[in-house]
N, C-alpha and C positions, 0 to 999 in steps of 0.2 A: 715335134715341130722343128723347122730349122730354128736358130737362134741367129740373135743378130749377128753383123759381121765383125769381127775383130774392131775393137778400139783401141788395142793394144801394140798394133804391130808384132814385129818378128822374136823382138827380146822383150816381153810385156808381157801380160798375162792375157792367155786365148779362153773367148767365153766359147768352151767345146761344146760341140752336139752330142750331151747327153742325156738328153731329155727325149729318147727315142717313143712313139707311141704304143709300139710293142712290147716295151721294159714293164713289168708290173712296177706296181706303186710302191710294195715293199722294200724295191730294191731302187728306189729312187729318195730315201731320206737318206740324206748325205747334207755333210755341210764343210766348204773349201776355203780355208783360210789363207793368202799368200803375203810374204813379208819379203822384203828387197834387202838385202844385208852387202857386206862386200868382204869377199875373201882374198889376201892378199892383195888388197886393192882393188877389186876386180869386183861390178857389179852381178852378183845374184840372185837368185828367188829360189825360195823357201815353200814351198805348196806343204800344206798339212789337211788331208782328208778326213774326217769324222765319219762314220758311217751306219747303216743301224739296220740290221735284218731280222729274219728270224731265229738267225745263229746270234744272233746277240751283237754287241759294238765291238767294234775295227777300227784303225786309225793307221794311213799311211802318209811318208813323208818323203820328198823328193826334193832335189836340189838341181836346178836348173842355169845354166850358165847365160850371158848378155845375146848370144846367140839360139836360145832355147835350147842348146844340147845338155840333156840328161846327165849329169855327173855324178849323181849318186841313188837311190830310192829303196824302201825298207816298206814292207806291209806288215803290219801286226795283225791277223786273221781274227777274225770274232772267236776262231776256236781255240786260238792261243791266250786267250785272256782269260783261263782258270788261272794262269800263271799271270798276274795283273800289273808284273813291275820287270825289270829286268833290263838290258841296254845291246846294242849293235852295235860292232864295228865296223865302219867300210873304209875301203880305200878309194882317193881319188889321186890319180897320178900317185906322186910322191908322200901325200898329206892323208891324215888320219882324220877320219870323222866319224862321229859315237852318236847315236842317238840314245837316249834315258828316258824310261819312262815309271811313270808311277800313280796306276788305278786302283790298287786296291781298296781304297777307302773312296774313291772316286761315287759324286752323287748325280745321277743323271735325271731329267724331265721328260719332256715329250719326245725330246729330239736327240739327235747320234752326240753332239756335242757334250760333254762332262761342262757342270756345273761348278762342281768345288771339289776338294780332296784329293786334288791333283795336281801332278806337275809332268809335264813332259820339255824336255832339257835337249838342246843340240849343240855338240863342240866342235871345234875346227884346231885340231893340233893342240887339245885342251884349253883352247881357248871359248867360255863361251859367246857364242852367237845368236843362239833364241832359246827364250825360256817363257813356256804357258802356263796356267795353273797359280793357285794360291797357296802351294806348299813349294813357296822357294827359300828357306831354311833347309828342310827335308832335300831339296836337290843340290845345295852346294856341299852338304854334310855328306852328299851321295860321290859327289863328281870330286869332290876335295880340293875344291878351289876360292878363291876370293870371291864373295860379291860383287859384281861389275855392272855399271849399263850395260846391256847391249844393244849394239849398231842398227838390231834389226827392226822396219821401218812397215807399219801394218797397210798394204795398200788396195788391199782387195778381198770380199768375199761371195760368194757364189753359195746358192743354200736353197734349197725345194722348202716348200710350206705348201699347206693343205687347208682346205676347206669346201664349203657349199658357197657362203655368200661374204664371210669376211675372213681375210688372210691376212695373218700377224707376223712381223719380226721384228729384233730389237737390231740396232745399226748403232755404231760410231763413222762419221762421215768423214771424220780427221783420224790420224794415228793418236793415240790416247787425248782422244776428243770426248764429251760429254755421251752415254748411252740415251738413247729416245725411242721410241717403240713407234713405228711405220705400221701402220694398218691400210689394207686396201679393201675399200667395197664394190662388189660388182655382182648382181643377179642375172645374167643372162637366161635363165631358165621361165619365170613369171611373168616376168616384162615384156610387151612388144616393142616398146622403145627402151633397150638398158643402158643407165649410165656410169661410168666410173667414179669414183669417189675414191682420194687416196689422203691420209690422213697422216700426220707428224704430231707425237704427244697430245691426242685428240684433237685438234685441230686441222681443219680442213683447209688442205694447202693447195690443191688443186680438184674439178672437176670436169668431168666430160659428158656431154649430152651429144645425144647424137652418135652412140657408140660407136653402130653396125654402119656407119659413113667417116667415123673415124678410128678404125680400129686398130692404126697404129699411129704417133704421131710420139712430138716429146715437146717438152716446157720446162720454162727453168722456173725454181720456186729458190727462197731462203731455207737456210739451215743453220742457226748460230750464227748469223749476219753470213753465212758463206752461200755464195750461187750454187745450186745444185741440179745438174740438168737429169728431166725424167725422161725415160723412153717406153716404151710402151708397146705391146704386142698381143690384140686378143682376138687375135683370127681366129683361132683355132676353138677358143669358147664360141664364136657365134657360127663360125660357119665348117670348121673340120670336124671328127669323129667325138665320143664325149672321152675317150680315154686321154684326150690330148692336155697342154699346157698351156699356160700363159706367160709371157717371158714382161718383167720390168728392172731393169735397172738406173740406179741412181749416182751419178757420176759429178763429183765434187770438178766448179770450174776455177778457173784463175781469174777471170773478170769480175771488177768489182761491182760493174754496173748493175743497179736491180731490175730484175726481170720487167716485160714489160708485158701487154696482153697482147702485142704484135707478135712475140715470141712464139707464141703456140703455134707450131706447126700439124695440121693434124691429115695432110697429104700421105695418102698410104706408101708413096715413094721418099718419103724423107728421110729414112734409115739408108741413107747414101754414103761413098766413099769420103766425099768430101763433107759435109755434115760432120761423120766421124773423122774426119782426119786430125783433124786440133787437139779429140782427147790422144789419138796414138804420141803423135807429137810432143805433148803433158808427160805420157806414162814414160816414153825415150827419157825424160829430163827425170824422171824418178818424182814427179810431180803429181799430184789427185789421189781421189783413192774411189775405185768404185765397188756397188753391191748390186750384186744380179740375183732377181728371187724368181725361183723356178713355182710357177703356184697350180696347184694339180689338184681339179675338184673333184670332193670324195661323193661316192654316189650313196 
């Protein structure tokens, strides 16, 4: 299904049509982590891919410049992870930049993501600038450098999930903000009227009746006192093919105001340029942080 339209702008991060209805399912568990750092001063994004097939987990990493020009990008292939640790150099312009990585004790779950026993490390002229993972000992011991912050700033995730009638993920809605587990309900199969129900720490923060009349719309709910506006997209469960998706993402706002129930928009034409324009606007200022859940019902 198409995906919404960019909320990002040109230097932000683009929510890509990758969610094709052709793509088999196994080759849609992926999960896209992007981090905003600055290199030489100079505002970047950081994409780190997770991925999960039958070849087994992948992770690639690319470095994108204010202009979304490409500046650097490395795949580690599901088939090179008999070899589960090792690092890259690449060149950009003049400056050195290494990625590090280290799976082999790595513990995984349902999904492409590592759990624990891992670290994956990126430098910038040995400087580091993003480091994942809970073996960060293990990687400064690796790269032989000082423990440092890094600059780099968690602003967005993108991640497929699966189900029949209830779909899980865990979210931080800020950069090292509290974790809460977001569940959505939704039967379109049983029901001749189906509703949505979308859940924060079991709590039910928003619902929608009246699906198949409102099957895209968005609301702003609370998140840790933070405005969090939802959007919504389930055409495709009630009225496209069944191999198709459902797109919702949750986009952290600046306004302090609490939502009202005027807010609900549930006009199929709401996902508009200007609607969106205020998050691109945000994401320019290095401001918000969004998550877009790709949700793909298993038959």
């Amino acid at each position: 299904m198409r995906d919404f339209p960019s909320c990002f702008g040109e230097s932000g991060v683009q929510v890509a049509d990758s969610s094709s209805s052709s793509t088999t399912k196994a080759a849609q568990n992926l999960v896209t982590c992007v981090y905003q750092c600055k290199l030489r001063g100079r505002s970047c994004l950081i994409t780190v891919t997770w991925t999960k097939n039958l070849m087994g987990q992948g992770v690639g990493v690319a470095i994108d410049d204010s202009t979304s020009q490409c500046l650097c990008k490395v795949d580690i292939k599901p088939w090179l992870f008999s070899k589960r640790k090792g690092y890259k150099n690449l060149e950009v312009a003049s400056d050195k930049v290494t990625v590090y990585w280290d799976l082999s004790n790595a513990k995984f779950g349902s999904g492409p993501e590592p759990l624990e026993g891992f670290y994956l490390a990126i430098t910038f002229n040995r400087e580091m600038i993003l480091l994942l993972g809970d073996m960060t000992k293990e990687a400064h011991k690796k790269i032989e450098i000082a423990p440092v912050q890094t600059n780099a700033i968690f602003i967005a995730r993108r991640e497929h999930i699966f189900g029949k009638k209830f779909y899980g993920a865990k979210a931080q809605f800020c950069d090292k903000g509290q974790m809460h587990d977001v569940s959505i309900e939704c039967d379109t199969i049983d029901l001749k009227d189906p509703c949505l129900v979308i859940r924060v720490d079991s709590k039910i923060v928003m619902q929608v009746k009246r699906l198949k009349w409102k099957f895209r719309g968005n609301y702003t709910i609370l998140v840790d006192g933070l405005p969090v506006e939802v959007f919504w997209d389930v055409h495709n469960w009630l009225f496209g093919n069944s191999m198709g998706n459902a797109v919702f993402m949750f986009q952290t706002c600046l306004s302090t105001e609490k939502p009202s129930k005027s807010q609900s928009i549930f006009d199929p034409s709401v996902l508009t340029w200007s609607c969106l324009q205020k998050f691109r606007d945000w994401q320019l200022q290095g401001l918000g942080f969004s998550l877009t859940l790709y949700a793909w019902k298993n038959e």
